[in-house]
C-alpha positions in Angstrom: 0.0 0.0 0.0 1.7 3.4 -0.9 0.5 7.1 -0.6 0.6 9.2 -3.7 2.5 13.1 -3.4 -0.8 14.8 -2.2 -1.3 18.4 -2.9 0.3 20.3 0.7 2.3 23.0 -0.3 2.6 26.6 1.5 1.0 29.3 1.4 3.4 31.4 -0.5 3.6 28.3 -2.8 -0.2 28.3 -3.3 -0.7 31.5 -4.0 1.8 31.6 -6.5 -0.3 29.1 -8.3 -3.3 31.5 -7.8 -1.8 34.2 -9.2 -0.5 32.4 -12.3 -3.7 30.7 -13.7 -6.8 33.5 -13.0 -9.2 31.0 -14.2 -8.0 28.4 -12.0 -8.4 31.6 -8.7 -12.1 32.5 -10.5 -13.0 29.3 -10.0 -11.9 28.0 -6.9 -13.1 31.7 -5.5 -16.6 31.2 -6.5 -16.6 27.7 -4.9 -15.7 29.0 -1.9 -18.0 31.9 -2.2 -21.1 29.3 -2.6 -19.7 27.2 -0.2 -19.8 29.2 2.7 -22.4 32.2 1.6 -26.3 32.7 2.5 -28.5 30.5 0.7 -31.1 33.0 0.6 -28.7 35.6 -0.5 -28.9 36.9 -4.5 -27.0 34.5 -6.3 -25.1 36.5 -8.6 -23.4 38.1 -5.5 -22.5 35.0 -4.2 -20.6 34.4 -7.0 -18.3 37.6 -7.4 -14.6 37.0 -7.2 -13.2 37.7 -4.1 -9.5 37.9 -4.3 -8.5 38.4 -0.9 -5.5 36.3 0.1 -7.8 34.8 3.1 -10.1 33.1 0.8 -8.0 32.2 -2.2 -6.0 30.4 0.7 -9.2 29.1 1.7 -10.7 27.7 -1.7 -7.1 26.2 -2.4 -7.4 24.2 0.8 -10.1 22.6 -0.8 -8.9 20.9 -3.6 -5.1 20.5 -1.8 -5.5 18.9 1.5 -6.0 15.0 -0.4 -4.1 12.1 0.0 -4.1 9.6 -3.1 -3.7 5.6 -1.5 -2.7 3.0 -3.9 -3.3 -0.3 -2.9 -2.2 -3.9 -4.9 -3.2 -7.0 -4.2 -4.9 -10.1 -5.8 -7.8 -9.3 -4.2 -10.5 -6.3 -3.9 -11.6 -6.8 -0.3 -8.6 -4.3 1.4 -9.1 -1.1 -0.7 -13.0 -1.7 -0.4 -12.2 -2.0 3.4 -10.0 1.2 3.4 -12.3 3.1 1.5 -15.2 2.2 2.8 -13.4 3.3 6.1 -12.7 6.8 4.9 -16.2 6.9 3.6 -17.7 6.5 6.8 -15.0 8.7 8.9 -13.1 11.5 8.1 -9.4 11.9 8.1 -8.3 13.8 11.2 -7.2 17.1 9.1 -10.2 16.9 7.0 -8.2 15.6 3.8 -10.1 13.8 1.5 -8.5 10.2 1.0 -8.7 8.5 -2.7 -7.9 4.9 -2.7 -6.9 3.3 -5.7 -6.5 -0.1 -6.9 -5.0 -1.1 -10.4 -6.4 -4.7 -10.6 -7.6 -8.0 -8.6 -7.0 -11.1 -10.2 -7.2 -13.2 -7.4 -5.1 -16.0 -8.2 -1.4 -16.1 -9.4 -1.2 -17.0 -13.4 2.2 -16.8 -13.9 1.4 -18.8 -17.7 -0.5 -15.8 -18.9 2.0 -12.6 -20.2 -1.1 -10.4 -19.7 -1.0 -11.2 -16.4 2.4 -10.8 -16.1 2.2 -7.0 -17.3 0.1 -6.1 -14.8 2.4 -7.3 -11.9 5.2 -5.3 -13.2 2.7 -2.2 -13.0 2.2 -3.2 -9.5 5.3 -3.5 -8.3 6.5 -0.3 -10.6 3.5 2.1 -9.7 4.3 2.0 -5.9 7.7 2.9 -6.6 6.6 6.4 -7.6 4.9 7.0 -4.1 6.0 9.8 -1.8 5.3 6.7 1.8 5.4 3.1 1.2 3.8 0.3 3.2 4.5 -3.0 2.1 3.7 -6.4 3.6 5.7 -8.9 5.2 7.9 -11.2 2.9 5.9 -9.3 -0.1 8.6 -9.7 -3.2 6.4 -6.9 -5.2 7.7 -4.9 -1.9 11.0 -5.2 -2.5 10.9 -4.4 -6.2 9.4 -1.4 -5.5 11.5 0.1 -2.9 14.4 -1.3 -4.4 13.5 1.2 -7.9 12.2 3.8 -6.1 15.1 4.1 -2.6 12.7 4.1 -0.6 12.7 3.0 3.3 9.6 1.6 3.5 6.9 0.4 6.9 6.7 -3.0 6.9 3.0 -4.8 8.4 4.7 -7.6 10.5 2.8 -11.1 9.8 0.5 -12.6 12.3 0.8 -15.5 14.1 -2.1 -17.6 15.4 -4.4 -15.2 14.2 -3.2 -12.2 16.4 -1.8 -9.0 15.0 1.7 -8.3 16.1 1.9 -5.4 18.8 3.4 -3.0 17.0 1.3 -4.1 13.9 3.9 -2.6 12.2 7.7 -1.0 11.6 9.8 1.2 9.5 12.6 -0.7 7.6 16.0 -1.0 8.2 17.3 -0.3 5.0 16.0 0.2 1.3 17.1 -3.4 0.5 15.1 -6.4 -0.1 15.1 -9.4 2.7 17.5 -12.8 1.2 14.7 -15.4 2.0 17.0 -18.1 1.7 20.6 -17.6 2.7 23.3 -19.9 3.8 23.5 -21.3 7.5 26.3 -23.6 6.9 30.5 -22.6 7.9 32.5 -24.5 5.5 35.5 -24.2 7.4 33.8 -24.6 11.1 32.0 -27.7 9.1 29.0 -26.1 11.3 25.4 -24.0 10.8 26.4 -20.5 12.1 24.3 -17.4 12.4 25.2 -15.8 9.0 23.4 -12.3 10.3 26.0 -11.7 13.0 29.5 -12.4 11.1 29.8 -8.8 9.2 28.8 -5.1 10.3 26.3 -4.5 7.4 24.6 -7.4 7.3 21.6 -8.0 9.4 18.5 -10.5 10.1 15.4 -9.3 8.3 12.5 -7.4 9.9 10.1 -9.3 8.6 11.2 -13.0 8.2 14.0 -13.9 11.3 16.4 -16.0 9.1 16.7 -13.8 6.1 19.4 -11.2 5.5 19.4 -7.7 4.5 22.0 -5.3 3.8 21.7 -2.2 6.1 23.8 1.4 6.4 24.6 1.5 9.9 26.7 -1.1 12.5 25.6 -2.4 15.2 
């Protein structure tokens, strides 16, 4: 799940926007004019353009405080449930919330190209996302903040039906998790724990035997 670049900017910022495209300040103007003015007041005053900086700031707010959500998956039923949760209660700032969802195919069919196109949109799509959430062990995850730098959250897996307390945690690194690296010492003729021999290599967040690369020592 990843959140698009949403629309905050300042105030200097969004006035300079006003002030470059009139029409774009005319109409944003009048829908804040409508918005908050007397019904039973004439309606061609409602709508004259009022250009002071309070209400252009105002109308702006309106179409700037929104938050685009992508969300891939096989399956429909978690962006019906986020938006479907945004539908019913507002976000705390009063952003509107746009949740997106490319395609549900709900089963793997590696065997079809078409199919195959539309996972490489999935995992490439998220990559352009300012915030990245990505499951645990999720491979589309990893491709994704591998192209994009990105240090993403990661939603731990649950065991025995119980969500993890935290739910969830901010990566270590960038890098994806090595699901199956080597246990075994040549030279000891032993398993070892492969995630404590070098500095920058560390056991996964998500998944306790895999190895990631990370930027800092222990």
């Amino acid at each position: 799940m990843a959140k698009f670049r949403n629309g905050a900017m300042s105030i200097t910022k969004a006035l300079a926007v006003s002030l470059i495209s009139l029409p774009l300040l005319y109409t944003l103007s009048i829908l804040h004019r409508n918005q908050h003015s007397d019904p039973t007041s004439d309606f061609e005053e409602a709508r004259v353009l009022d250009v002071r900086p309070r209400n252009i700031v105002n109308a702006l707010k309106l179409v700037l405080l929104k938050h685009d959500v992508l969300l891939t998956s096989l399956n429909s039923g978690y962006s019906e449930a986020v938006r479907n949760m945004y539908w019913e209660q507002s976000a705390i700032r009063g952003e509107v919330v746009r949740v997106y969802q490319p395609s549900h195919e709900k089963v793997q069919q590696s065997e079809k190209q078409g199919h195959n196109k539309k996972a490489w949109a999935e995992m490439y799509l998220p990559s352009m996302t300012d915030v990245l959430m990505t499951s645990a062990w999720s491979t589309f995850g990893y491709v994704a903040q591998g192209l994009r730098g990105l240090t993403p959250w990661i939603l731990y897996k649950h065991q025995n039906q119980t969500t993890p307390n935290p739910p969830c945690g901010r990566a270590m690194s960038m890098e994806p998790c090595f699901h199956a690296p080597p246990f075994y010492d040549c030279k000891a003729k032993t398993g070892v724990d492969t995630g404590a021999l070098v500095p920058h290599v560390w056991h996964c967040e998500d998944m306790s035997w895999g190895l990631k690369l990370v930027g800092t020592q222990r």
